[in-house]
N, C-alpha and C positions, 0 to 999 in steps of 0.2 A: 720626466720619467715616472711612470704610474709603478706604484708599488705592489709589487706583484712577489707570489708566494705558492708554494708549494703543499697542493695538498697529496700528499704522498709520505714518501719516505726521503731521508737523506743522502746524496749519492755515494756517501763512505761511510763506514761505523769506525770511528776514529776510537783506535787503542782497543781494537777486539781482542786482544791477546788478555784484557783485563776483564774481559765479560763472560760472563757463564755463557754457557752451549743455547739453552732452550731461549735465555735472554736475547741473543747474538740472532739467533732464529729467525726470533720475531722483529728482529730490526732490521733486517732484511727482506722481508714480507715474506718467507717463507720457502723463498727460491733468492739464490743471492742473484740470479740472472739480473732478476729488478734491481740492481745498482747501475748496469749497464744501461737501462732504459733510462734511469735515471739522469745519469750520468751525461748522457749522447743530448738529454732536452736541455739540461745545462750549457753546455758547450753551446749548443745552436742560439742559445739564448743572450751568451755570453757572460754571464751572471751565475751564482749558485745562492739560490734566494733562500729563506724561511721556508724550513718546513714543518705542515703537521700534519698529523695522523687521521683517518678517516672517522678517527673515532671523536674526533674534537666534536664541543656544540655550537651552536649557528651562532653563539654569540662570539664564538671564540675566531670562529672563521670569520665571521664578516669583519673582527677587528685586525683580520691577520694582513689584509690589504684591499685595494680595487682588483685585482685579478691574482684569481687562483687556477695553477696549473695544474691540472690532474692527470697523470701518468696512468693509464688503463690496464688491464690484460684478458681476455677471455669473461668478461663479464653477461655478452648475450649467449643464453640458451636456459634450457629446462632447470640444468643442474645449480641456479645462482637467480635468489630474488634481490633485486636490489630496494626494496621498499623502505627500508628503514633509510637507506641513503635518502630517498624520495622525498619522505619527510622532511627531513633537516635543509636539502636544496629549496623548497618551499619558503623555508623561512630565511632567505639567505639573500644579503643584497648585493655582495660582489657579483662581478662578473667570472665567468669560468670558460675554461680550455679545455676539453679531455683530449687526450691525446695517444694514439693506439689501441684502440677500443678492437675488440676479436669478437668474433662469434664461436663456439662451441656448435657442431656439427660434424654430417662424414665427409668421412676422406675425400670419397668424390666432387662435393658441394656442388650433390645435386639437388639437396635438400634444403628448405626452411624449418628452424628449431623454432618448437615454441615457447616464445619468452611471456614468462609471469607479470600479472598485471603493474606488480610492483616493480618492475623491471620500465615496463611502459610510462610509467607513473614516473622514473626516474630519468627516461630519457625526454620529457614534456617536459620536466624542471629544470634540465640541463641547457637544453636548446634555450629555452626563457630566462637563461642567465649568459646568451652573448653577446657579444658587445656592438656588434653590428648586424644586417641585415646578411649578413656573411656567414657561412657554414662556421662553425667552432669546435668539430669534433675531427680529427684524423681517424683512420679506421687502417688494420691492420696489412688489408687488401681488398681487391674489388668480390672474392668469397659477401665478406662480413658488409663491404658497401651495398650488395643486392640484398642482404638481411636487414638492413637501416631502409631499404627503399618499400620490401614488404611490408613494413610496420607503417611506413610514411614521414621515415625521416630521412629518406635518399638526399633529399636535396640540402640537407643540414650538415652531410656530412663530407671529406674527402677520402679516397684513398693513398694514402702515403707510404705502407707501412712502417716501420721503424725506424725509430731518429737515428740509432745504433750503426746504420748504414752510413752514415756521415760522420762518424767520429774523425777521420783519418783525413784530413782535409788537404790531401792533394788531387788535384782533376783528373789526373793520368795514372791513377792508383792502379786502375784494373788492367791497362797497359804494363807497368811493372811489375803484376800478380800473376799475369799470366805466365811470365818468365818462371818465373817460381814455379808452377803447375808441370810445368816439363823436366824439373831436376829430380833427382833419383829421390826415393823417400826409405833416410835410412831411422828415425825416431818418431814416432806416432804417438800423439795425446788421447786420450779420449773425450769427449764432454758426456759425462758418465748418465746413465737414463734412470729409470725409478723399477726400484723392484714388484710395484705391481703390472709394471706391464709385462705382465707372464706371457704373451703372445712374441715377445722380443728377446725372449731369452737365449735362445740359441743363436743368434745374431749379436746378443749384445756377451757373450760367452766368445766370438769368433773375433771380438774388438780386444777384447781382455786378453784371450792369447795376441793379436797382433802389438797390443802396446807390451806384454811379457816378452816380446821375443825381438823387440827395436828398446828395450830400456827406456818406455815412456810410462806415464803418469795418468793415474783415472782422475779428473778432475770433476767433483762431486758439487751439484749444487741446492741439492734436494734428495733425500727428507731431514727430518731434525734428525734422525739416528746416522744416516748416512755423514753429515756433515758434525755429530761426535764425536763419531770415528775417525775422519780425517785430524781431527785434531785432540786426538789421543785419551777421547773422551769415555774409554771403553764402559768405565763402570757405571753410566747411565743409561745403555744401550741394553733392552734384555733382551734374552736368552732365545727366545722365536723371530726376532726382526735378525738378530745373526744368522739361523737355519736359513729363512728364507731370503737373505742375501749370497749367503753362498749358492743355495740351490737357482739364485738365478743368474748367478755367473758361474753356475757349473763347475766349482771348486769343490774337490774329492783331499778338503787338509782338516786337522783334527783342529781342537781351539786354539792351540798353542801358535800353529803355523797359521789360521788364519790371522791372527792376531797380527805377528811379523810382515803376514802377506801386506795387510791394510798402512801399515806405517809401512812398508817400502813405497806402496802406491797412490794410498788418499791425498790428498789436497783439495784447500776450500779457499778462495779469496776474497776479501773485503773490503776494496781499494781496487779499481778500473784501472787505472797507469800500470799496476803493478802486477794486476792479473794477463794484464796484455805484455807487459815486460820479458814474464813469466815464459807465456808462449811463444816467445820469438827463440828459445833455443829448442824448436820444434819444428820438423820436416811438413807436417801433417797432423789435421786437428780433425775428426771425425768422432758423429755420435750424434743422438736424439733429442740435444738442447740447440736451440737456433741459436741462443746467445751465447753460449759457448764457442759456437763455430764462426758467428761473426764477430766478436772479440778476436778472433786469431784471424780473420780475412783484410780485418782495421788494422789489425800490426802487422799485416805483410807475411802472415803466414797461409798455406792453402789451407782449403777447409773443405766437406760435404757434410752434409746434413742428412738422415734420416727421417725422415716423412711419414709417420703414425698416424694424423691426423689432420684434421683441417685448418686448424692455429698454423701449425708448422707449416704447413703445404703452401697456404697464399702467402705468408711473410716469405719465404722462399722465392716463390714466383715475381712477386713484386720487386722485392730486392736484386732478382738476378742472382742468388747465392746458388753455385751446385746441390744437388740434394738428389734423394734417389727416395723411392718410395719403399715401407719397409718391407711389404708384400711381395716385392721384387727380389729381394732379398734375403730373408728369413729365415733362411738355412747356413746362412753368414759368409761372412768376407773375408779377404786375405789382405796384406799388402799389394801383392799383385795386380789383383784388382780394382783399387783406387787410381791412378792413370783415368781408365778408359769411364769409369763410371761418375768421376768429377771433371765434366767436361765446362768450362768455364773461357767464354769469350772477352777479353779484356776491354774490348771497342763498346760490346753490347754494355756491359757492366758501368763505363764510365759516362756512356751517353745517358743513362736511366739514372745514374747516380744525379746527375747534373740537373734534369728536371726535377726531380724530385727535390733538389734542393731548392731551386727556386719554387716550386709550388710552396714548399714549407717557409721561403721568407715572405709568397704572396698570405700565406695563412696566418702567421705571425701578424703581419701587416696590417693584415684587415682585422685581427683583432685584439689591436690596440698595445701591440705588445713589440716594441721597438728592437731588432738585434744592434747588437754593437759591434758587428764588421759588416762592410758592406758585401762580401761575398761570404755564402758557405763554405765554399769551396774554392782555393786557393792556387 
């Protein structure tokens, strides 16, 4: 068994109830979704290896083992050089995995972004640290694998999207989920979005009333101040990041009642079992974080997703998870309305699950990185 490591984050921050806010933040990479990523390579892996930070030095990684696993997110496009990575893969003798790499582009993905030389520079290091003549990158969806092919590393990479898809390891999941999709939806979650997307606000204001008016819960995974708040953090949070939270969830309450409003409804998790636990006493889980919504489709809860962009849009697609586009919808939703606009096929769902798992143990496979059940999927 080669000894293999995590360059990332850890899939839980054990006893965050002891760690400050901004601390807690950043051991989450900044969105707790990546624990879910985390978490799902784990599982598939059967193992929860060593992990380190991207900020480690090549001396520190190369002692950390023969293979390190790197957990991706939205790293091609204009807005992210990777060049300093670039460097450090340079001098690095393990072998490496990245796994769910995105590209940043529009919605439509009719476009190629153009990524920084440092960025190219990182994905020539990467490739020259795999362990076989075999692809060693997974990619979010076939979006971001046309972006790897522009640059001329199509053939280096697959599309998979997200290991998060396989957490739930029965074959006939999406058979059973379907059931679920036709029962009445009396308590709605949210998976809460980010106050700069002002173009969402009246939509993400039409989810706030829907979770007010079923006794459901905004579940928060981004920004630092957002996730403060959830955890009672008020007095680090200043005074303009409140204005502009409420103004994008169209709350007409003075400080006092927003205050009240946030502890009846914020929550943040740090712990996968338990975030998923969580939302199993929930009808319906809707809103503009994918891992959000696929956390609650892995525990047997229904889900839609929200489509902003092109991140979300192919992991969507790939995945088979309902999702509506936001443009479609903008002017906002009801409960009513979720029925007919999360249409979700149980048969499509578990047939696509199924490949994709085995693709993911041929890529495991080939490089070099052995699972410990013989099936993903059980």
């Amino acid at each position: 068994m080669p000894n293999i490591f995590t360059f990332g984050l850890n899939e839980s921050v054990a006893a965050s109830h002891s760690i400050a806010t901004k601390e807690l933040y950043n051991l989450v990479g900044h969105n707790t979704g990546n624990l879910a990523f985390h978490y799902a390579i784990n599982r598939l892996m059967g193992t929860v290896p060593r992990a380190i930070p991207w900020s480690s030095t090549p001396d520190l990684i190369n002692s950390a083992g023969e293979i390190g696993i790197m957990p991706c997110a939205n790293q091609l496009g204009p807005h992210m050089n990777m060049g300093g990575l670039a460097t450090v893969f340079k001098e690095l003798k393990s072998n490496f995995i990245a796994i769910g790499l995105g590209a940043q582009g529009g919605v439509g993905h009719d476009d190629i972004p153009k990524l920084p030389e440092g960025t190219l520079a990182w994905l020539d290091a990467l490739v020259a640290r795999s362990a076989s003549p075999h692809p060693n990158i997974t990619v979010r969806g076939d979006y971001t694998l046309r972006v790897l092919d522009h640059y001329g590393f199509g053939d280096k990479a697959l599309s998979l999207g997200c290991p998060s898809l396989l957490i739930n390891k029965a074959v006939d999941h999406g058979a059973r989920l379907q059931e679920r999709y036709k029962k009445k939806i009396q308590k709605v979650a949210i998976a809460a979005g980010h106050p700069n997307w002002r173009n969402l606000s009246k939509l993400e204001a039409s989810l706030v009333r829907m979770m007010e008016d079923t006794n459901g819960m905004y579940i928060v995974q981004a920004t630092d101040e957002a996730i403060a708040l959830s955890r009672n953090d008020f007095d680090i949070v200043n005074a303009e990041y409140i204005v502009k939270l409420r103004n994008y969830l169209k709350l007409n309450l003075d400080d006092a009642q927003f205050e009240q409003w946030v502890r009846k409804y914020f929550i943040s998790f740090y712990n996968i079992p338990a975030w998923m636990e969580y939302l199993r006493r929930f009808d319906f889980i809707v809103g503009a974080r994918i891992h959000g919504v696929m956390l609650a489709i892995q525990a047997g809860v229904p889900g839609l997703c929200i489509a902003h962009d092109s991140r979300i849009r192919e992991l969507c697609e790939k995945s088979k998870i309902p999702f509506v586009m936001a443009e479609d919808v903008k002017d906002g939703i009801t409960v009513e309305d979720l029925p007919h606009l999360a249409e979700f096929d149980g048969a499509a769902f578990d047939q696509n699950r199924q490949m994709i798992a085995e693709q993911y143990q041929t890529f495991f496979r080939n490089n070099g990185v052995p699972l410990r059940q013989a099936s993903v999927l059980i």
